[in-house]
C-alpha positions in Angstrom: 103.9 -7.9 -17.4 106.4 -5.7 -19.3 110.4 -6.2 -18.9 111.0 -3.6 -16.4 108.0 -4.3 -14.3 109.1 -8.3 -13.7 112.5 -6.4 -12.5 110.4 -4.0 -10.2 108.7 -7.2 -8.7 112.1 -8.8 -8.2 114.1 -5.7 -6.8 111.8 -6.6 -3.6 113.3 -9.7 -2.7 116.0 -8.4 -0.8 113.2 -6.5 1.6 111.5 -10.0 1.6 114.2 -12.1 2.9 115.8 -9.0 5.2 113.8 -10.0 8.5 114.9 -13.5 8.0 118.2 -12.7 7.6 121.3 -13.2 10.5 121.8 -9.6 12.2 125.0 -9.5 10.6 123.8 -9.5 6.7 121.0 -7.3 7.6 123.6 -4.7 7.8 125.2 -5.6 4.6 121.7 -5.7 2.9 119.6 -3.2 4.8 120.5 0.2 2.1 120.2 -2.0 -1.0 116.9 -3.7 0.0 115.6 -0.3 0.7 116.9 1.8 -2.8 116.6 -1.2 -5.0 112.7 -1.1 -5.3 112.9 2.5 -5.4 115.2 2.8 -8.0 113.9 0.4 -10.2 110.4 1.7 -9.9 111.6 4.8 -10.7 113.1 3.6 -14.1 110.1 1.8 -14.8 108.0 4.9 -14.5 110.5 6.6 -16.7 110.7 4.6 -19.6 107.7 2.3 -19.4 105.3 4.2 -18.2 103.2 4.0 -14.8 99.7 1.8 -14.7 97.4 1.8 -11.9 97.8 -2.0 -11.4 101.3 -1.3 -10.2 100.2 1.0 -7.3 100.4 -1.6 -4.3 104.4 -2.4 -5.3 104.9 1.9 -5.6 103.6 2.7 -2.7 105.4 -0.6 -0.6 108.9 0.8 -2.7 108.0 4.1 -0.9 107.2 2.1 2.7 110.5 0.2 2.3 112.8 3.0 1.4 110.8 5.5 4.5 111.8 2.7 6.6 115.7 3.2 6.0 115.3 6.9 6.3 113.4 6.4 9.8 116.7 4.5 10.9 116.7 0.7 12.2 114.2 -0.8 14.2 113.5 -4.2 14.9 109.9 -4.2 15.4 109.4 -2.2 12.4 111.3 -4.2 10.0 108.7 -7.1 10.5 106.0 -5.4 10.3 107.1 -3.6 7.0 108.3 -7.3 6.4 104.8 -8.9 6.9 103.5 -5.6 4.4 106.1 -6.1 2.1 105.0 -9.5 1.2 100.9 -8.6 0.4 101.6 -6.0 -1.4 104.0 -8.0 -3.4 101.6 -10.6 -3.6 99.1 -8.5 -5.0 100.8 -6.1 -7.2 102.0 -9.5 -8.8 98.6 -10.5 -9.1 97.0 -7.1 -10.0 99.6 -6.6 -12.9 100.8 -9.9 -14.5 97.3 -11.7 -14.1 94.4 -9.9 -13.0 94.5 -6.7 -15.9 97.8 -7.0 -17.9 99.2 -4.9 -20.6 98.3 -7.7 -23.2 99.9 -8.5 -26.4 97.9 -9.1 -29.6 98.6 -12.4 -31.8 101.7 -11.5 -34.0 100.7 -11.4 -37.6 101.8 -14.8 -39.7 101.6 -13.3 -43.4 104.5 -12.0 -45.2 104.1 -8.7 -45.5 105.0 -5.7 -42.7 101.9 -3.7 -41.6 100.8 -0.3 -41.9 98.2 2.0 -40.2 96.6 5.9 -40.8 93.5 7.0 -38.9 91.2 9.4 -41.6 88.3 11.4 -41.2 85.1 10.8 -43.8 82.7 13.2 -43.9 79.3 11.9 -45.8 78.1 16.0 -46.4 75.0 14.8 -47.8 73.8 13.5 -44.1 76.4 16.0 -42.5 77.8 13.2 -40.5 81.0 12.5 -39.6 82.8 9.1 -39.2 86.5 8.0 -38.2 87.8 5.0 -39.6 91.6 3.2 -39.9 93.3 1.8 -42.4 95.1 -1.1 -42.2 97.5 -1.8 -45.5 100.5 -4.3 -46.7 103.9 -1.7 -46.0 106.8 -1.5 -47.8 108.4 -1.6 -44.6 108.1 -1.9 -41.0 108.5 0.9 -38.6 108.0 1.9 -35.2 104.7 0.0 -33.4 102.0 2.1 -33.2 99.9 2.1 -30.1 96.4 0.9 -29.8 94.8 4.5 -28.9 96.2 7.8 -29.7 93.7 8.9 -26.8 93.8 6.5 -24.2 92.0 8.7 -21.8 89.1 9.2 -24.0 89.3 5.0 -24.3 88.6 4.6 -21.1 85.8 7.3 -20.5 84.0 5.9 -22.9 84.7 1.5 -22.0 83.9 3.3 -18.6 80.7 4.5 -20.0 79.9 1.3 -21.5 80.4 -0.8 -18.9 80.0 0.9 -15.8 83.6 0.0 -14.7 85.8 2.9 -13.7 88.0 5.0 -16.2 91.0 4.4 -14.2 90.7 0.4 -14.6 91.5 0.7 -18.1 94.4 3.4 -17.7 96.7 0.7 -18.7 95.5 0.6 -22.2 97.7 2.7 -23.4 100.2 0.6 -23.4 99.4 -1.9 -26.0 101.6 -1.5 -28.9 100.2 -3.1 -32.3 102.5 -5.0 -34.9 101.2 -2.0 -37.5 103.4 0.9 -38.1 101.9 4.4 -38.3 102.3 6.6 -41.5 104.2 4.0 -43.8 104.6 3.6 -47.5 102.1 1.1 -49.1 103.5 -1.9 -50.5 103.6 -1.5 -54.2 102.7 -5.1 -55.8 101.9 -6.2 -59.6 98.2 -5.8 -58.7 96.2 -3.9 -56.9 94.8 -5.1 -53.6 91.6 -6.6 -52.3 89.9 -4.0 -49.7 87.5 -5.5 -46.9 85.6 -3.3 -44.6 84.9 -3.6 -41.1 82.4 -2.6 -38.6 82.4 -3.2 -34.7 78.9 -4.3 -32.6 77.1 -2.0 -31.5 78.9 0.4 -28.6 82.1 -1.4 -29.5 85.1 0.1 -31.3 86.9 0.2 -34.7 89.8 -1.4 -32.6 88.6 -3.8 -30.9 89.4 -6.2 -33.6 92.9 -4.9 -34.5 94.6 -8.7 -34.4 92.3 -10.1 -37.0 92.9 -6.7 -39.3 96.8 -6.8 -38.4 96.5 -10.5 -39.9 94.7 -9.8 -42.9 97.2 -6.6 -43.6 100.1 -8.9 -43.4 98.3 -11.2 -46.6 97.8 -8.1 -48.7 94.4 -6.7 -48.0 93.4 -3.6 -47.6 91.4 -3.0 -44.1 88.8 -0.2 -43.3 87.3 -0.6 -40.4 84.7 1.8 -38.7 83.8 3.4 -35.6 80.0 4.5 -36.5 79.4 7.7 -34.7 76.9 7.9 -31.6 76.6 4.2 -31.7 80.5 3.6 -31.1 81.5 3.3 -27.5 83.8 6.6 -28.5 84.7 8.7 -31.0 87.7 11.2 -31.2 87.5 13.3 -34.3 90.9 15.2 -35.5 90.0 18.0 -34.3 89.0 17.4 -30.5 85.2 15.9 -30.7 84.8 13.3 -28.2 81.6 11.9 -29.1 80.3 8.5 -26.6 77.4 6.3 -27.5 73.8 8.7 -27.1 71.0 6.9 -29.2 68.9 9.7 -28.9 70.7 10.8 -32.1 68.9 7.9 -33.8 65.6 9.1 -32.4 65.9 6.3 -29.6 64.7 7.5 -26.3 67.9 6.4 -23.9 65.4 6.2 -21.1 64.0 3.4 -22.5 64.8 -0.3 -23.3 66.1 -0.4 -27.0 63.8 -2.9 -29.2 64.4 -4.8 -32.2 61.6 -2.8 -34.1 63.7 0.3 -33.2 67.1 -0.6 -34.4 65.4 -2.0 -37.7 64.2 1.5 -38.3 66.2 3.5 -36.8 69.9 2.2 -36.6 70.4 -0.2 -39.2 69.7 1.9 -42.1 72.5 4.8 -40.7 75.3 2.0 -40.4 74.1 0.6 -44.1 74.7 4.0 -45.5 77.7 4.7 -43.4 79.4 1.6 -45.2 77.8 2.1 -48.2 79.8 5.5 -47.8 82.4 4.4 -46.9 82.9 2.0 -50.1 82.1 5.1 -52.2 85.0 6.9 -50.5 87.6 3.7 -51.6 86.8 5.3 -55.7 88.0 8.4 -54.5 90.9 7.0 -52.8 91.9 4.9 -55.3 92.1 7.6 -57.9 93.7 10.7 -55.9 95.0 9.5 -52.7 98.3 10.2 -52.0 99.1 6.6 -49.7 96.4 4.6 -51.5 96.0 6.2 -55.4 95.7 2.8 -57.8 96.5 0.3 -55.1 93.0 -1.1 -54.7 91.0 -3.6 -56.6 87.5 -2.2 -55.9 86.4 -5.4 -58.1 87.3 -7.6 -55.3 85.8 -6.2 -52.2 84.4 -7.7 -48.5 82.5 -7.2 -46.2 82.7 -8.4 -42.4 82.0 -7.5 -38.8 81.0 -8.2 -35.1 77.8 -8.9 -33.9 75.5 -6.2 -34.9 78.3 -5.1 -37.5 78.3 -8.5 -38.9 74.7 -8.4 -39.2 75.1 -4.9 -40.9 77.6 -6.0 -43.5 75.2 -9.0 -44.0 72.8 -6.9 -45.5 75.2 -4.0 -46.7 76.5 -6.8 -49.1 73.0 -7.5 -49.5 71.7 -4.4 -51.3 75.3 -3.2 -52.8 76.3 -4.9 -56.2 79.8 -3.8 -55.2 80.4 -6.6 -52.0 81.9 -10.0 -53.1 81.5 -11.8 -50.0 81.0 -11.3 -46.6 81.9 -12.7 -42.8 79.5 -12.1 -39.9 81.1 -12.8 -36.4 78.4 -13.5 -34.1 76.2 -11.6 -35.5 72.3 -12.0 -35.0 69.8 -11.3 -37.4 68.4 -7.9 -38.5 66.2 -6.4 -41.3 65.2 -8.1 -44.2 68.1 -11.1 -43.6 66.1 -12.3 -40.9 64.0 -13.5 -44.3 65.2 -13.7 -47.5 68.2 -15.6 -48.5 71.8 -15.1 -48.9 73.1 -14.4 -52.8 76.8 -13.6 -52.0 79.4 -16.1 -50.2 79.2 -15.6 -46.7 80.6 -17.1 -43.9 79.3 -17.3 -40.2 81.9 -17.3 -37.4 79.3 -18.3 -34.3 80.2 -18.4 -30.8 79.8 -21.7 -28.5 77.4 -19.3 -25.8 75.4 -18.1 -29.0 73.8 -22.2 -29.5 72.2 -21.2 -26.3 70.1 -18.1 -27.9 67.3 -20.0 -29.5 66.0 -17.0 -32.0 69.2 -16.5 -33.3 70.2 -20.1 -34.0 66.6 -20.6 -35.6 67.6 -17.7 -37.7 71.3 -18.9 -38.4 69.9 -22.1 -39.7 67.0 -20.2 -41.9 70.3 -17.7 -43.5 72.1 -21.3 -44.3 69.5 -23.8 -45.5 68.2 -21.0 -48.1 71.8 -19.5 -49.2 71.8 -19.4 -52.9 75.4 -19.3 -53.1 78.3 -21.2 -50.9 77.5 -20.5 -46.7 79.7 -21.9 -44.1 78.7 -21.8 -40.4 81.0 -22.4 -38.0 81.1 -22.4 -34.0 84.1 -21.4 -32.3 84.8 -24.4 -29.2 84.3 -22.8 -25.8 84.0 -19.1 -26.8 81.7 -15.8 -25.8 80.2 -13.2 -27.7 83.3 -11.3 -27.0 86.2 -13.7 -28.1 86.4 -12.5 -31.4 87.3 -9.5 -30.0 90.8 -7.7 -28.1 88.8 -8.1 -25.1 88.9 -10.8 -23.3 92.8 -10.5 -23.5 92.5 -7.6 -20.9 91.7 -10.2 -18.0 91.4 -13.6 -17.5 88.3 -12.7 -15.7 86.4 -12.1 -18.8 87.1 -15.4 -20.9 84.8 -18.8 -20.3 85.8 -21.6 -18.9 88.4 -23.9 -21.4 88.6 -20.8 -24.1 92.4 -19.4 -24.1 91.7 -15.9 -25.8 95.2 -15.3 -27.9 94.7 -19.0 -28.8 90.8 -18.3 -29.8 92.1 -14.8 -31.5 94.6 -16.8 -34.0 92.0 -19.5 -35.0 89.2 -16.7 -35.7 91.3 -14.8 -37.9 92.5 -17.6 -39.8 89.6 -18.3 -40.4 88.5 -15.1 -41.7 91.5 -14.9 -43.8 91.2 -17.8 -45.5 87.8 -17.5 -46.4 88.1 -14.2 -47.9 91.2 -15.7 -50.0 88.6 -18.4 -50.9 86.1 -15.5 -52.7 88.4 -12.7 -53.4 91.3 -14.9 -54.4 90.6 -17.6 -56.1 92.0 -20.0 -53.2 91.1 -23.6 -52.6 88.2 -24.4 -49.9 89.6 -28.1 -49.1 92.3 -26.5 -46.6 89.5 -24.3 -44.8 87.6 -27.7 -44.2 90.4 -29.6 -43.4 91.4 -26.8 -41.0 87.3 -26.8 -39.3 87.6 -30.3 -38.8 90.8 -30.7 -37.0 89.8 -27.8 -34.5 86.6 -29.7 -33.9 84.3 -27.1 -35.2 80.7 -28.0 -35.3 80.8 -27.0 -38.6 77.5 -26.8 -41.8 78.2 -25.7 -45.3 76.4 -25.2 -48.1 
């Protein structure tokens, strides 16, 4: 819960102990028990913002305080009493446990963070993509939030998951440690870039801790919402585009196949990153935040499930990828067979050993890597724990995973393999680091 809504909670404990009290300090107590929650709520809604999780202790502040205005009455003062104490109950539970405004690990590398959000237009397909940009800052400046367009956020998670918009109204809310609209940090050399793409009806954000971290070491972050296959995108100029595969020639009536995606989807988010690397030239000459601050010698790619898979066989086909890192990511196209000739890392999830394709075709991408391959299996995680969202409820993370904790160790991870291939670092600490975390670990 945020500062002011720990005070809101607390504000009611003079209304909770008022029945109890001797008739004497009910009198001394009775105004005070009734503006307090009122007041406080009020401030909180003010300068923090109102969420739909804090609706039970609004609407018992508005019981308590119609109370005093109805004048004293015994009878009623229990039973508001007896009310007083469930709602309290379960506002408490509804906003500090159940669906908090959650915090995302605090970057550990040196450097403050920047963000910008940029439209790419590829005219030669005439399709549009939004990506953000995630760079080392000369300085650090106000957070930026995690949306610019909550509402839109939460049409479209409510379109993905069939969970109402409103549920996810407190999204809006989440502050990142990146500052919006910051000068880059200007270093000796230019900086590695690493591009990013979400799974498939996921979101460009929904791995903001792990591109926060890598920010703070130096890189330089793209990360990419693919349009129509994204769970939403807002364009600059108002488009609001949700996930409709019928713009990849999939019927949406019907169950999506492998065969389908293979020809259908995978070659449009190849060629959107494949764009999207030929857009980091242009950048890098011209840009007025980026102009000579990449190293487009030293570039990654990584991703989440079917985004992992993507940048598998992006880096693949494009001279142009150094290594890359597939979280979770099962096997599409061509990588199903042939081997792997750039580093690559796989970052597996503990529910994944349970798929049996996918681990037969994990172990095929290893065995016949032509260059180094590192698997490794995250204790006690989900598909999802790579991602922001099991942070929005404890609900939604399996049994013994702590998701901040599980956030932290990923990205490290990530990070230091990525310093192995695009800096030069030593591996030893990586495997040191694998076995003290117990990770079922194979490399190559």
């Amino acid at each position: 819960m945020r500062s002011l809504e720990w005070i809101v909670c607390l504000a009611f404990l003079p209304a909770l102990f008022l029945p109890f009290m001797p008739q004497r300090s009910r009198a001394r107590w009775r105004l005070s028990a009734a503006l307090l929650p009122a007041i406080v709520g009020l401030m909180h809604i003010l300068f923090e913002g109102w969420r739909i999780q804090m609706l039970p202790l609004y609407g018992l502040a508005s019981l308590v305080l119609l109370n005093q205005l109805l004048g004293y009455s015994e009878r009623r003062l229990r039973i508001i009493g007896g009310i007083s104490f469930v709602g309290f109950v379960l506002g408490i539970i509804g906003a500090s446990w159940l669906l908090p405004v959650p915090s995302l690990p605090t970057p550990t590398g040196p450097y403050a963070v920047g963000i910008v959000d940029r439209e790419v237009v590829d005219a030669s397909r005439q399709r549009r993509l939004m990506v953000s940009v995630w760079y080392p800052a000369a300085h650090a400046g106000e957070p930026a939030p995690f949306t610019k367009y909550p509402d839109q956020l939460a049409a479209g998670l409510a379109d993905m998951t069939g969970i109402p918009a409103f549920v996810f109204q407190h999204l809006r809310y989440i502050k990142l440690a990146a500052s919006e609209g910051v000068p880059v940090l200007k270093t000796a050399e230019p900086l590695p870039v690493l591009v990013f793409s979400p799974g498939m009806v996921g979101l460009r954000a929904q791995n903001s801790s792990t591109f926060q971290e890598l920010a703070s070491w130096g890189y330089v972050v793209v990360a990419i919402d693919h349009t129509d296959a994204a769970a939403v995108t807002v364009f600059p100029d108002g488009e609001v585009r949700f996930s409709n595969f019928a713009h990849f020639g999939i019927d949406p009536a019907q169950e999506v196949t492998t065969e389908q995606i293979n020809q259908h989807v995978l070659p449009v988010w190849i060629a959107d990153q494949r764009f999207v690397l030929d857009t980091l030239a242009q950048w890098n000459a011209n840009d007025g935040l980026l102009a000579g601050q990449l190293d487009l010698t030293q570039i990654g790619l990584f991703g989440h499930s079917f985004g992992g898979a993507t940048a598998l066989e992006t880096c693949e086909v494009d001279a142009r990828c150094t290594v890359v890192v597939n979280l979770d990511g099962g096997l599409y196209g061509k990588s199903v067979e042939r081997a792997a000739t750039k580093p690559l890392l796989l970052l597996t999830s503990q529910e994944s050993s349970n798929l049996a394709t996918a681990v037969k075709n994990w172990n095929h991408l290893i065995s016949n890597a032509q260059n180094q391959a590192v698997w490794l299996e995250l204790p006690n995680s989900s598909h999802l724990s790579f991602t922001f969202a099991q942070l929005l409820s404890p609900l939604l993370a399996p049994d013994g995973f702590e998701p901040h904790q599980g956030l932290v160790l990923a990205d490290k991870y990530v990070r230091m393999f990525f310093d192995r291939h695009l800096r030069g670092a030593s591996h030893d600490q990586f495997a040191d680091l694998a076995q003290r975390n117990e990770m079922h670990w194979i490399a190559k």
